[in-house]
Each structure stands twice: as structure tokens, then as C-alpha cells.
Wavefront OBJ file of the C-alpha trace (Angstrom):
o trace
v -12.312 -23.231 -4.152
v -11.541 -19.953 -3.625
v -10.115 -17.791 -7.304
v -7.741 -16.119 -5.160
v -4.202 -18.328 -4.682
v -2.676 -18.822 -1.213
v 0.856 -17.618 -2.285
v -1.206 -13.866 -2.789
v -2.154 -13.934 1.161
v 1.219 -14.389 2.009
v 2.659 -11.373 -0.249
v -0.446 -9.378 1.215
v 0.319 -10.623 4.755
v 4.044 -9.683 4.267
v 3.476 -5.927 2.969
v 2.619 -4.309 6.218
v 5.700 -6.719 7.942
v 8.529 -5.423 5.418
v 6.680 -1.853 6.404
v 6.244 -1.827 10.134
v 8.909 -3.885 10.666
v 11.169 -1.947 8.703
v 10.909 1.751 10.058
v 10.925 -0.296 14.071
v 14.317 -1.729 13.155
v 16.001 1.087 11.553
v 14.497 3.687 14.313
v 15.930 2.007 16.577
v 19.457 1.637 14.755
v 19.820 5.516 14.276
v 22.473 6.423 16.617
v 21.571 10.179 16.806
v 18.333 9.071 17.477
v 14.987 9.660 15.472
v 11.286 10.938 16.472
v 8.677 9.066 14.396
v 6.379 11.890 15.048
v 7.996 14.558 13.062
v 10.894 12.590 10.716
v 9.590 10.617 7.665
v 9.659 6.962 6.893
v 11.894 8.164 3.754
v 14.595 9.935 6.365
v 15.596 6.071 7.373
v 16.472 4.856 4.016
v 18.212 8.713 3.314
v 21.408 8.861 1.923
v 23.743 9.743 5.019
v 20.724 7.800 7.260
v 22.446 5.151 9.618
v 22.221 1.576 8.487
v 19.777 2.831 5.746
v 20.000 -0.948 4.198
v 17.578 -1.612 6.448
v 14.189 1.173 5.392
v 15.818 0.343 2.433
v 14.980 -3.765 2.175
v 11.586 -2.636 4.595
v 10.408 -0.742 1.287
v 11.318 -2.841 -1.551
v 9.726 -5.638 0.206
v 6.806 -3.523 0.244
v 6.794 -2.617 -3.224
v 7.287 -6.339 -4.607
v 4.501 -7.388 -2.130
v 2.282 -5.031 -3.396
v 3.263 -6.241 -7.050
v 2.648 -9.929 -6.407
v -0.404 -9.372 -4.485
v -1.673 -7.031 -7.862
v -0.967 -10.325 -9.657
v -2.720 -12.331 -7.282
v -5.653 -11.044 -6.290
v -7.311 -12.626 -9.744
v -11.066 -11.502 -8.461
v -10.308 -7.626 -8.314
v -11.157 -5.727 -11.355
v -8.489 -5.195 -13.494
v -8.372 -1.364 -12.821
v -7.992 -1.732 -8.825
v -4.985 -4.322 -9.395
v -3.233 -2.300 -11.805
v -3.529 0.840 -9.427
v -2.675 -1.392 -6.533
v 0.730 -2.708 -9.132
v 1.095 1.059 -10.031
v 1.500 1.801 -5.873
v 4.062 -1.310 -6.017
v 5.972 -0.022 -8.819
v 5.858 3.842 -7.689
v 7.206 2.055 -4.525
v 10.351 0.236 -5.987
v 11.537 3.185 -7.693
v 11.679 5.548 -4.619
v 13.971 3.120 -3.156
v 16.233 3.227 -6.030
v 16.275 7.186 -5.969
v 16.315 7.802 -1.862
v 15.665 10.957 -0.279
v 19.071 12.957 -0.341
v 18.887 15.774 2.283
v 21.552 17.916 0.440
v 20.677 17.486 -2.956
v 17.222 16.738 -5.732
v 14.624 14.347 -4.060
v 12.249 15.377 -7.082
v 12.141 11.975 -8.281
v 11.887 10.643 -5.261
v 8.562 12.687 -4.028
v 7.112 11.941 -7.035
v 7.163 8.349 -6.795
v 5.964 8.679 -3.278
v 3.147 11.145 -4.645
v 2.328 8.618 -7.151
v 2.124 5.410 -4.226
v 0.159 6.828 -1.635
v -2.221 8.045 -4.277
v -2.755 4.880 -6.291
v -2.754 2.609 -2.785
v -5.741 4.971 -1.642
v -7.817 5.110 -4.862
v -7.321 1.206 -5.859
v -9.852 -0.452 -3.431
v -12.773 1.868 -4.855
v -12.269 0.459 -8.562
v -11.113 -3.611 -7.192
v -14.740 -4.627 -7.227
v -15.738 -5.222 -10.626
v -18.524 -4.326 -11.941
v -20.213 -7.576 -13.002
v -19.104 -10.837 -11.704
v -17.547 -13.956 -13.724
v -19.724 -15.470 -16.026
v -21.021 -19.026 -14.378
v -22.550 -21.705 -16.849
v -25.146 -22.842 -14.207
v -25.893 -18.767 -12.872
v -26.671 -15.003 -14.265
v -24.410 -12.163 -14.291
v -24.724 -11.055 -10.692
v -23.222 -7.443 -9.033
v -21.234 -7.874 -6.480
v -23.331 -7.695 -3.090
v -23.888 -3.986 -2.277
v -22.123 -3.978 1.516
v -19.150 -5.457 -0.284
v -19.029 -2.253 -2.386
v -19.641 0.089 0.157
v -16.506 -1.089 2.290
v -14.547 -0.904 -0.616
v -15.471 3.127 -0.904
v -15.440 3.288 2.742
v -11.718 2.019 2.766
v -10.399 4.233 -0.198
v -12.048 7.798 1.660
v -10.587 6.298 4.689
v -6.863 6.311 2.983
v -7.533 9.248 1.141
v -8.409 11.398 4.005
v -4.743 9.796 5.784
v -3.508 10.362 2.945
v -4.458 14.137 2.983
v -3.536 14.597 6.177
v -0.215 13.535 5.442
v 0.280 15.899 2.875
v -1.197 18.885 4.781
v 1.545 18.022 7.497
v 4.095 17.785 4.618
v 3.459 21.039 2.412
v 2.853 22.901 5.613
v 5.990 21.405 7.734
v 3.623 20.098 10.249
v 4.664 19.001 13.452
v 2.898 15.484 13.428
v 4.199 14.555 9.663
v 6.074 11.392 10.987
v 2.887 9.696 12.493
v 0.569 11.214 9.793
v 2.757 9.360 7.114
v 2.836 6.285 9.402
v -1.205 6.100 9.785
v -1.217 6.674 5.854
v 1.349 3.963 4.973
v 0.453 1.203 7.642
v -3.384 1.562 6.535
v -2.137 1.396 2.588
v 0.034 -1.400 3.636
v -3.062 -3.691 5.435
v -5.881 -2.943 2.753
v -4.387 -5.572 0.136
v -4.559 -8.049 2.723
v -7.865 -7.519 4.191
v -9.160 -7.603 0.139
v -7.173 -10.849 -0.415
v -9.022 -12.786 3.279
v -12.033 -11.020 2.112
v -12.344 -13.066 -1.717
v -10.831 -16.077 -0.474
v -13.612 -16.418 2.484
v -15.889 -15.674 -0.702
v -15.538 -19.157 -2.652
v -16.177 -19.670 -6.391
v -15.984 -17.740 -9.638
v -18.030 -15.160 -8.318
v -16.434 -13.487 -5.286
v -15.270 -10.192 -5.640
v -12.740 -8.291 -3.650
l 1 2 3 4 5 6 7 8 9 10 11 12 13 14 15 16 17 18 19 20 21 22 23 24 25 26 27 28 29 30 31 32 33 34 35 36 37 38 39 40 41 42 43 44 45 46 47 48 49 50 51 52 53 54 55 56 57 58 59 60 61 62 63 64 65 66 67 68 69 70 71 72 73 74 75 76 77 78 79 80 81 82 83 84 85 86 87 88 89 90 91 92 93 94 95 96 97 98 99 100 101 102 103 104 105 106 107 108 109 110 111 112 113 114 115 116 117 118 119 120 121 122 123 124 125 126 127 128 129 130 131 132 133 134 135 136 137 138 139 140 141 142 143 144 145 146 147 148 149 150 151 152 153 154 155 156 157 158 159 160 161 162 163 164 165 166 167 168 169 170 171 172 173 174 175 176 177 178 179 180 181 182 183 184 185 186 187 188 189 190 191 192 193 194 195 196 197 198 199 200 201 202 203 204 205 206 207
């Protein structure tokens, strides 16, 4: 049986819904209307955003996904799941300090500094380094091309990631989608770790 619990795929499976979900809904509830491309994910759950409830829900749902899937995901090692719980945290607590257009967002870039970097760095410390003891078995690593994607993913997000903030410090004209390709990516990695170690049965499947 697989180490990884079934109640984990669905809080990995529902991260990138709250997400995507969240900033298709509210975009299209802005009455002044809003271009993805250049306007943040953060500018729908603004104070003074229209019907910001609903960015709002779209990324706590995301954070407490991302917590529960941290918990869940039993075959990580404990460093990737507690950056992968950092990313939820860091995203609960820009929801409860929004972006306010005519006052101090410190707190709230911050926390958004802090989540996109700990959801791009987790996957490259989730695979631990030995596996589980077995009674019957050796310590065995955890097969090499399972390490490699994990690397792969993490310079994947990190190089989104630094696109993102190149667009952001520099005002870019594509900072929308560049934080969209950052946060969607962030958003599916969880779940494509949790189908990977529950298609990987027994003690000894990593993430």
C-alpha cells in the first residue's frame, strides 16, 4: 500500500483549482476590466479590487492545500515538506495582509517573496536521502531518475520564478503571465510528487 494517504491527493489536486480557478472567476468579475498579462494575481484580492472575496478564498485555499498536502506527503523528506508548509503558511498570511494600492504592501511582498521561493526550492530537498528502513531489505537511495526530476522541477520554478521577479523589479510588461506561469507550475508540483509516491508502493518510495 502506498505511505502516501488518499485525502493528500485530493488537497494536492485542489491547490492548482482554488489557484486557476480563482484568478478566472474574479477576472472576469472586475467590472473595469483586468489584463492578466500585465496586473498581478495579488491586484484581484486588493483592497478596493471588485468582489475581492473571491482571489481572496482562491488563495487561502491554496495556502491550506499546500499545508495539508506538507502533512501528507509522509514519503518526502522532512526538509522538502516543511519548505513546501513554509510556501502554505507564507501563503495564508498574504491573504490576511492584501495588497493595498494606496498604502504599505511590505508585509504583503514579503510573504509572497517568502512562497514563491520556498514552493520552488522544496522539490530539490523532498527526496530523502536514504529510504525507510525495511526488516526484509537494505537501506536503498532513492532511484537516481527520481532525483534528477526532482532538481529538474525546482530549476524549472526557479527560473519562473526569476522571471517573475525580473518583470516585477523592472515593471515589466508581461508581469501578469510571468507570475501566472510561476504560480500555476508551484501550484501542480505537490500534486505530481503526491501521484508520483503513491504509484511507488511500500515503505520505500520516495517523492
Amino acid at each position: 500500500m502506498s505511505t502516501v494517504p488518499r485525502w493528500a491527493l485530493l488537497s494536492a489536486g485542489g491547490a492548482p483549482l482554488f489557484l486557476i480557478g480563482g484568478w478566472t472567476v474574479a477576472q472576469a468579475a472586475q467590472s473595469d476590466g483586468f489584463d492578466p498579462v500585465r496586473q498581478t494575481i495579488s491586484a484581484l484580492a486588493a483592497t478596493g479590487a471588485d468582489h475581492r472575496w473571491i482571489m481572496t478564498v482562491g488563495l487561502a485555499g491554496l495556502g491550506l492545500c499546500h499545508l495539508v498536502t506538507a502533512l501528507g506527503l509522509v514519503s518526502a523528506a522532512p526538509a522538502g515538506r516543511a519548505l513546501l508548509a513554509l510556501g502554505g503558511l507564507a501563503t495564508v498570511v498574504l491573504v490576511a495582509f492584501p495588497q493595498r494600492p494606496a498604502g504599505d504592501s511590505t508585509t504583503h511582498a514579503v510573504a509572497a517573496g517568502v512562497a514563491f521561493g520556498a514552493l520552488a526550492v522544496w522539490p530539490a530537498l523532498a527526496v530523502p536521502r536514504r529510504a525507510t528502513p525495511s526488516p526484509d531489505r537494505e537501506h536503498r537511495h532513492p532511484p537516481a531518475p527520481v532525483r534528477r526530476v526532482a532538481l529538474a522541477a525546482a530549476v524549472v520554478l526557479l527560473g519562473l520564478v526569476g522571471w517573475f521577479a525580473v518583470e516585477f523589479f523592472t515593471d515589466g510588461a508581461w508581469i501578469g503571465l510571468t507570475e501566472r506561469l510561476a504560480a500555476a507550475a508551484e501550484a501542480g508540483v505537490p500534486l505530481a510528487a503526491v501521484l508520483l509516491s503513491r504509484r511507488r508502493p511500500g515503505p520505500t518510495g520516495p517523492a
